[in-house]
N, C-alpha and C positions, 0 to 999 in steps of 0.2 A: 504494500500500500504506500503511495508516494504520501510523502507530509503535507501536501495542502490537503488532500483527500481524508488524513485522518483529521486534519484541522476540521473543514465542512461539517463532516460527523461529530464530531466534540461540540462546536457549534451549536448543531441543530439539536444536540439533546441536551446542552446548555439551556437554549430557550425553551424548551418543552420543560424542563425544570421549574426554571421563573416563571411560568405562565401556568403550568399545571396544565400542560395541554397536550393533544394525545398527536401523533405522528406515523402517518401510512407507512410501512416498513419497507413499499416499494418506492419511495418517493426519497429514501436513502441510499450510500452511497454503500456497497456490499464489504463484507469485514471477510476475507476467503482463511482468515488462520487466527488462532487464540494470540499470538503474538502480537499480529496486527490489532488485535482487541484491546491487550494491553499500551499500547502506546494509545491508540484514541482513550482510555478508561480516562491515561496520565492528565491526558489534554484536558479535556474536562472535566475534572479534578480540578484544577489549575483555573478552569473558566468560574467553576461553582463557588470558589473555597469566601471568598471575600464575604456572600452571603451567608454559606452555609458551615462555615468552621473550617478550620485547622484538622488536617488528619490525627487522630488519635489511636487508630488502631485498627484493626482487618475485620473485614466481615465474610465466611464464606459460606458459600449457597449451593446447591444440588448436593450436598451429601446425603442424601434423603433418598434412597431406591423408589420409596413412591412419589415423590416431587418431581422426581429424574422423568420416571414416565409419564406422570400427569401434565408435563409442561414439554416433553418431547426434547429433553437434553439431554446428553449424554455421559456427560463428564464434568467434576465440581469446577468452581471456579474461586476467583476472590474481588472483593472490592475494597474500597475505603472508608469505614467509618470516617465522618467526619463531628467536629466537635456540636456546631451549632444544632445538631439533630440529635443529641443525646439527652434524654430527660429522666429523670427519677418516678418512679412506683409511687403512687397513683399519679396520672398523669391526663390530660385530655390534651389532644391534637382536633384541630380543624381541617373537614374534611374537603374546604377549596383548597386545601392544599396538595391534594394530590389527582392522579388523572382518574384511577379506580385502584385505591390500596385494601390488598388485604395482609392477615397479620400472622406470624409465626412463633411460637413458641421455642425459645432456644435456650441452653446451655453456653455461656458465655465465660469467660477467663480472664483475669487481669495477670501481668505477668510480675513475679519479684526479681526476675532475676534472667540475663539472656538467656536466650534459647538458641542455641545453633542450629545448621542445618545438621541431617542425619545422625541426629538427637537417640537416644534409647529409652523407652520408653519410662524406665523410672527416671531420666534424666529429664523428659518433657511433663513429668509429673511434679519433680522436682522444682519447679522453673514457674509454677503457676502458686502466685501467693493466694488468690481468693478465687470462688467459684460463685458465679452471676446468673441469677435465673434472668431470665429479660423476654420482653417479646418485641421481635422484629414488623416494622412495618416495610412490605415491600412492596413497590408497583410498579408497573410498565407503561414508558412514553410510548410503547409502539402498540398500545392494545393488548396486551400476553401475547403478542405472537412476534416468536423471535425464534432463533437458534442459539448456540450456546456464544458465539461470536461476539452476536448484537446484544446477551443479555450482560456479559462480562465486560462489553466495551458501556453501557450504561450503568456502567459502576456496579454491575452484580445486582439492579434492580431495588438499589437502594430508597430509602426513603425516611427512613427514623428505625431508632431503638429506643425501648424503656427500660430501666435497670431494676429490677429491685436491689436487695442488701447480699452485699458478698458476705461469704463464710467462709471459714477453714476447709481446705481442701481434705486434710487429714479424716482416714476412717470411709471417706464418702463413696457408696459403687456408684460411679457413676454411669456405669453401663448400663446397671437396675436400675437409674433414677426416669421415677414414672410422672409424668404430663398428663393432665387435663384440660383442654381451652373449652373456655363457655363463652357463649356469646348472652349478655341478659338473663342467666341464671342457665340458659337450657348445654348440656355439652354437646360441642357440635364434633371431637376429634381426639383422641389422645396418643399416644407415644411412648416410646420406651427410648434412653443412652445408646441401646445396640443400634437404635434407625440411624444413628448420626456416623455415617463409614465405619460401623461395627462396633464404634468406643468413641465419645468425645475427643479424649486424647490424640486418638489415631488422625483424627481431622486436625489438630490441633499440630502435631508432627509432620500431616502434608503442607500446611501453611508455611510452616516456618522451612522446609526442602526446598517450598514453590520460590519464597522470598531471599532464600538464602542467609536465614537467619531473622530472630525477632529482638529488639531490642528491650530490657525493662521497663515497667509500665504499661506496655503494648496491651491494649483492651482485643479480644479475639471473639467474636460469634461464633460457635461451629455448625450452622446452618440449622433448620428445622424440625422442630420432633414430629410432625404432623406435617400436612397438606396444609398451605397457604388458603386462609379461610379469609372469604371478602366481608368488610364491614361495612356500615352505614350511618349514613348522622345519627344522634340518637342514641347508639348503641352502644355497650359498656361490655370489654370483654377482659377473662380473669383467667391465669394462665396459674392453675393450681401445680406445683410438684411436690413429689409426694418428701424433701427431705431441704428443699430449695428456700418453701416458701414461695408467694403466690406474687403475681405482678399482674397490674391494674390498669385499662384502658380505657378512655373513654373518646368517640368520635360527637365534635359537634357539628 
């Protein structure tokens, strides 16, 4: 992909950002490789950040075998957390702010301490001071319809996260840590630590291979315990785990 070409794309999902507005996917300029995706991701990064925060730490997406197939990707990706979309448990977001978001419950990490690449696994255990129950809000400028290209060069389909209270990681399975999302009292989805590449960790371990190491501090999403459930004004959703603690939504 030549650099003005990833610039155009950066651009144009630049403005569908600020605008909250949704973008014909053929009316874009085509992403042919995951590399090529990360340089447009950079770009716009770089376009967003003035509004929307300083990068803070990685968000990744499709580790989820049923996400994988329900959205037609094939392989995880990563985005950027950024700062200005970070908010605390209980939380309300407005819903012009986005083009159609819906929400994910995740396993999230803050780190004490670097993480190298090709880490071992008690060393990427090691490396995580708190564990963050949070729920992701993600949405597509392109409609949901993308490939893994266009959804990884759109920052991984970013849009907000909500934190609740980190805990000691010590003691925790987090492979058995079990998920509930409600929307309004009713559940609409739950999950189990294994839907996330087999082990939180493990997704946490391909992040930091992918980046070639993560620095301290580094906040880390390891993508969805469930299927991306759409919300509505109005509506109030609570993402119960069973060792986590619960984290609190509301769309107005």
């Amino acid at each position: 992909m030549k650099d003005a070409t990833a610039e155009e794309l950066a651009a144009a999902l630049a403005d569908a950002h600020a605008t909250a507005s949704s973008i014909t996917p053929d009316t874009l300029p085509s992403v042919d490789s995951t590399a090529d995706a990360y340089r447009v991701q950079e770009r716009l990064v770089d376009r967003v950040r003035d509004r929307r925060g300083e990068p803070v730490g990685y968000k990744i997406g499709f580790t989820n075998e049923r996400v994988r197939r329900d959205l037609s990707v094939d392989e995880p990706g990563y985005g950027r957390v950024l700062d200005g979309t970070v908010r605390s448990s209980p939380a309300t977001v407005d819903a012009e702010e986005f083009v159609d978001p819906r929400i994910e419950p995740e396993i999230a990490f803050r780190l004490g301490s670097d993480l190298p690449a090709d880490a071992s696994r008690d060393r990427v255990r090691d490396a995580v001071t708190a564990v963050v129950p949070a729920i992701e809000v993600v949405d597509s400028r392109t409609g949901w319809e993308f490939d893994a290209p266009l959804a990884v060069a759109d920052n991984c389909l970013d849009a907000g996260l909500v934190l609740g209270e980190g805990i000691d990681p010590a003691d925790l399975a987090l492979a058995d840590e079990a998920v509930t999302l409600r929307v309004d009292g009713d559940p609409v989805d739950s999950g189990v630590g294994t839907d996330v590449f087999g082990h939180p960790l493990a997704a946490l371990a391909w992040l930091a291979d992918a980046v070639d190491g993560l620095p301290a501090g580094t906040l880390v999403t390891t993508g969805s315990l469930t299927e991306p459930v759409p919300v509505a004004p109005g509506e109030t959703a609570v993402a119960t785990f069973a060792s986590l603690g619960s984290v609190d939504l509301r769309v107005r």
